[in-house]
C-alpha positions as CSV (number, residue, x, y, z in Angstrom):
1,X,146.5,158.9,112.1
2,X,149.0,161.1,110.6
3,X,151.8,161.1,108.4
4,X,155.0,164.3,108.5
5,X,157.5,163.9,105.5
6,X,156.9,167.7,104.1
7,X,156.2,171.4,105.0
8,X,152.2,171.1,105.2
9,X,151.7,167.4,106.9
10,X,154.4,168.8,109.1
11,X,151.8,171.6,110.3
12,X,148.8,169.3,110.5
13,X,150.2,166.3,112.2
14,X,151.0,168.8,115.1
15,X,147.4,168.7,116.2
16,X,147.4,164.8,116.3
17,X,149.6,164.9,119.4
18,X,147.7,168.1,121.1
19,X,144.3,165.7,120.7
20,X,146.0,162.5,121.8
21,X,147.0,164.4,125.1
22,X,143.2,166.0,125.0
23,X,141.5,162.5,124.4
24,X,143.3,160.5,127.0
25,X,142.7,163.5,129.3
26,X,138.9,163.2,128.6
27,X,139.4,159.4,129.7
28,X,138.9,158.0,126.4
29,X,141.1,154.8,125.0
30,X,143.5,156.3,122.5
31,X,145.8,154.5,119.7
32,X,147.9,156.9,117.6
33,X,149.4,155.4,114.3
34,X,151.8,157.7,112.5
35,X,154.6,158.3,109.8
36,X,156.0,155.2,108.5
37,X,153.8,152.9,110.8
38,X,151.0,154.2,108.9
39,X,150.3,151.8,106.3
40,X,147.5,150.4,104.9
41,X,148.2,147.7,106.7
42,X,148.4,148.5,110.0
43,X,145.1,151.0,109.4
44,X,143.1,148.1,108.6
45,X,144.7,145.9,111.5
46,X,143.5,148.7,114.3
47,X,139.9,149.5,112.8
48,X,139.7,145.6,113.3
49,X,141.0,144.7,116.1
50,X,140.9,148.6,117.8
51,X,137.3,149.1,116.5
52,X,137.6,152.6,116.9
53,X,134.3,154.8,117.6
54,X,135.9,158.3,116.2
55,X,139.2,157.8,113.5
56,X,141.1,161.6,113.3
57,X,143.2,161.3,110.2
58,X,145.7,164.3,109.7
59,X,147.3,164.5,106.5
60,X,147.1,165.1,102.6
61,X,143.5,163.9,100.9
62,X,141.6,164.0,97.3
63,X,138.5,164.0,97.1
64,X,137.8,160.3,97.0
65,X,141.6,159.7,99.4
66,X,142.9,159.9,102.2
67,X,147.1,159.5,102.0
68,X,149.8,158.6,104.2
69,X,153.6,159.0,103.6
70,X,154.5,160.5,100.5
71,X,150.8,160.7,99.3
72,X,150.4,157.1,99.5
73,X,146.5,156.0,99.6
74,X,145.0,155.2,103.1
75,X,141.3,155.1,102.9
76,X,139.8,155.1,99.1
77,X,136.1,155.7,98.7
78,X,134.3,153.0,97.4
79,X,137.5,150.5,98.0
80,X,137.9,150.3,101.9
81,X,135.6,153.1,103.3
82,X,133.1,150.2,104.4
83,X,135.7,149.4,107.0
84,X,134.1,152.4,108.8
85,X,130.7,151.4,109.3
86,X,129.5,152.7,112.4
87,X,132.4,154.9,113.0
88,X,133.1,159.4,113.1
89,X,135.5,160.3,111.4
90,X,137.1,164.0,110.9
91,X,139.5,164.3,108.2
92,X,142.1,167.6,108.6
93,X,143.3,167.3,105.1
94,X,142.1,168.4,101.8
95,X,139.4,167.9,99.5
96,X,138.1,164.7,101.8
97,X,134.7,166.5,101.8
98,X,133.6,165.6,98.0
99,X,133.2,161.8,97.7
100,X,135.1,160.2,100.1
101,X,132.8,161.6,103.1
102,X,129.5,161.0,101.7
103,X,130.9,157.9,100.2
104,X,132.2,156.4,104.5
105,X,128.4,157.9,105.0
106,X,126.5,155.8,102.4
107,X,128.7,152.5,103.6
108,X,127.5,153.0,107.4
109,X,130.0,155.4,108.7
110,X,128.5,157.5,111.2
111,X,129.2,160.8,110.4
112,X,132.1,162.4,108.6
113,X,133.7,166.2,109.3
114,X,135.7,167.6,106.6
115,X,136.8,170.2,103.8
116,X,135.5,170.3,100.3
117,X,138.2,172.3,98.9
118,X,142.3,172.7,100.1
119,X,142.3,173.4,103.4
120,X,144.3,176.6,103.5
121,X,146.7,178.4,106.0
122,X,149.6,180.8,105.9
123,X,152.8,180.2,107.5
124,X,156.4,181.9,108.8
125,X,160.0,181.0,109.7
126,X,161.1,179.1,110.7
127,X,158.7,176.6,110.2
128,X,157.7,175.4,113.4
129,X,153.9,174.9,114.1
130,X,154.2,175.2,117.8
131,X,155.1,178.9,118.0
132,X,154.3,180.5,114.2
133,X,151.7,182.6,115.2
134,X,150.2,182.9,111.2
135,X,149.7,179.2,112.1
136,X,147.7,179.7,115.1
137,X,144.5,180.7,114.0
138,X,144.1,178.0,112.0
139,X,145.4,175.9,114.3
140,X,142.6,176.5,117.0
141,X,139.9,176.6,114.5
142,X,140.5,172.4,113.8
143,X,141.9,171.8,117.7
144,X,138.8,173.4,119.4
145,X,135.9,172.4,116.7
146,X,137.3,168.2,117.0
147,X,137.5,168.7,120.8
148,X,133.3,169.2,120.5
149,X,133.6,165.9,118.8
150,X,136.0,164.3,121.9
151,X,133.7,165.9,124.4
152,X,130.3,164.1,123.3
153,X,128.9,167.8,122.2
154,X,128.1,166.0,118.6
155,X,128.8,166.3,114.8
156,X,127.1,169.3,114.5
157,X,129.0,171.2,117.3
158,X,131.9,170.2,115.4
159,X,130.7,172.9,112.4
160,X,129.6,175.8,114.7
161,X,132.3,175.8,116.8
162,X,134.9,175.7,113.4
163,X,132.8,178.8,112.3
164,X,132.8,180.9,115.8
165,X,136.2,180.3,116.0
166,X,136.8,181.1,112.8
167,X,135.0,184.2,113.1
168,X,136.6,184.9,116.0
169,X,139.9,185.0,114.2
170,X,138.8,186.5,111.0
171,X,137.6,189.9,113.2
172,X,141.3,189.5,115.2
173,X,143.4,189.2,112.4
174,X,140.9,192.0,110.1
175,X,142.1,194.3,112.7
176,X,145.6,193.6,112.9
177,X,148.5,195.6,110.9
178,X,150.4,192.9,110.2
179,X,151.4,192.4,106.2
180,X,150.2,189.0,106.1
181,X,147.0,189.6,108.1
182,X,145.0,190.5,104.4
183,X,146.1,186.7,103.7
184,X,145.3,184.8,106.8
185,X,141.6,186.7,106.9
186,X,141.4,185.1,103.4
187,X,142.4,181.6,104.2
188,X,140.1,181.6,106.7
189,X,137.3,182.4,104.9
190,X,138.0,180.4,102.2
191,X,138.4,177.1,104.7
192,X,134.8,178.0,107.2
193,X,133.1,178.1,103.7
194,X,134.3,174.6,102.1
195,X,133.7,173.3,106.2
196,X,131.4,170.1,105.8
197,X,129.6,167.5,107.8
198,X,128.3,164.4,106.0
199,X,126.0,162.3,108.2
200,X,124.9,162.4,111.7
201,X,124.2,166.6,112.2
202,X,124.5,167.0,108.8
203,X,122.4,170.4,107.8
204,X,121.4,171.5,111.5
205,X,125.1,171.8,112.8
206,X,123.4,174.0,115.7
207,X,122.1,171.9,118.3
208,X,122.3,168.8,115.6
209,X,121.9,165.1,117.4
210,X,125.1,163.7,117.9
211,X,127.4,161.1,120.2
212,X,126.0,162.6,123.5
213,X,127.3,159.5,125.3
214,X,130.7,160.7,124.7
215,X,130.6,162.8,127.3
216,X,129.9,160.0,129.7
217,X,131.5,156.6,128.5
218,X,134.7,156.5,127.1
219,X,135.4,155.4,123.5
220,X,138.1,154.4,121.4
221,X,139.9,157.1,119.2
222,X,142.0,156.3,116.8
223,X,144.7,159.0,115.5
224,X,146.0,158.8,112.3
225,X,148.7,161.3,112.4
């Protein structure tokens, strides 16, 4: 699920389309919702009729929201979270980490990914998430880390990987000259330190239990992005 009507949910909904490609490739059933199609409305219709095993929403969030266009609320803790029971979710938005992830927990989601703080990045013109490379980093820290979760490697493997990667970059970019490297190497400490996991591999991310069967029967994903 995703929603693109301004400069940051431009950015983040570009991975929606990246893992729709890498989920279908992986043999999974996929169903993106997106933009104006993504209502409250048409969110509840798919986790019902859909009955999605992992939800990937891509957008703005609180910390007890998830929005859609123009901020609108999607998914509000302790109002329609218990539509999620039995479900994996990874939220690449803001603030979704503080009640609205242990709140989709307590109801009978499976396991939640997501950030307890804004989920900061640095950008350049013009604009465009496929090619600005202050975007990249960031970028393959979310796109490799919720490919662990496509792949069947678990909820945990969804944390490490974020934080190698993340590492990764932060030694890349501490080396580089560039005048907006300080920044990024910031950012990206900032984001692997509010990095969450509420649920299933919650505290052992290494090696943590998760949806091995992934790997070997397909499941429904449902993109909200």
């Amino acid at each position: 699920m995703s929603s693109s009507f301004d400069l940051p949910t431009t950015y983040i909904s570009s991975l929606t389309d990246i893992l729709e490609a890498d989920a279908a490739a992986m043999g999974h059933e996929v169903r993106h919702i997106r933009d104006n199609a993504l209502t409250p409305e048409s969110y509840a219709d798919a986790v019902e009729s859909f009955k999605p095993d992992i939800v990937i929403g891509a957008g703005h969030g609180g910390t007890n929201v998830f929005t859609t266009m123009n901020v609108s609320p999607l998914i509000v803790a302790c109002t329609n979270d218990g539509e999620l029971a039995g479900t994996g979710v990874v939220f690449l938005s803001c603030l979704t980490g503080v009640v609205l992830a242990p709140s989709i927990v307590s109801k009978g989601g499976k396991s939640v990914a997501a950030f307890t703080s804004e989920f900061a990045w640095i950008v350049s013109a013009p604009y465009d998430p496929y090619s600005d490379p202050y975007w990249q980093p960031f970028a393959r820290m979310l796109l490799e880390s919720t490919r662990e979760v496509l792949r069947g490697n678990g909820w945990g493997a969804w944390y490490s990987v974020l934080q190698r990667v993340g590492r990764e970059e932060e030694s890349k970019w501490g080396q580089s000259t560039d005048p907006q490297a300080p920044d990024i190497v910031y950012a990206i400490r900032h984001d692997l330190a509010c990095a969450t996991v509420v649920g299933e591999g919650a505290g052992a991310y290494a090696g943590a239990e998760g949806i091995g069967i992934l790997a070997l029967i397909p499941l429904a994903v449902l993109l909200m992005g």
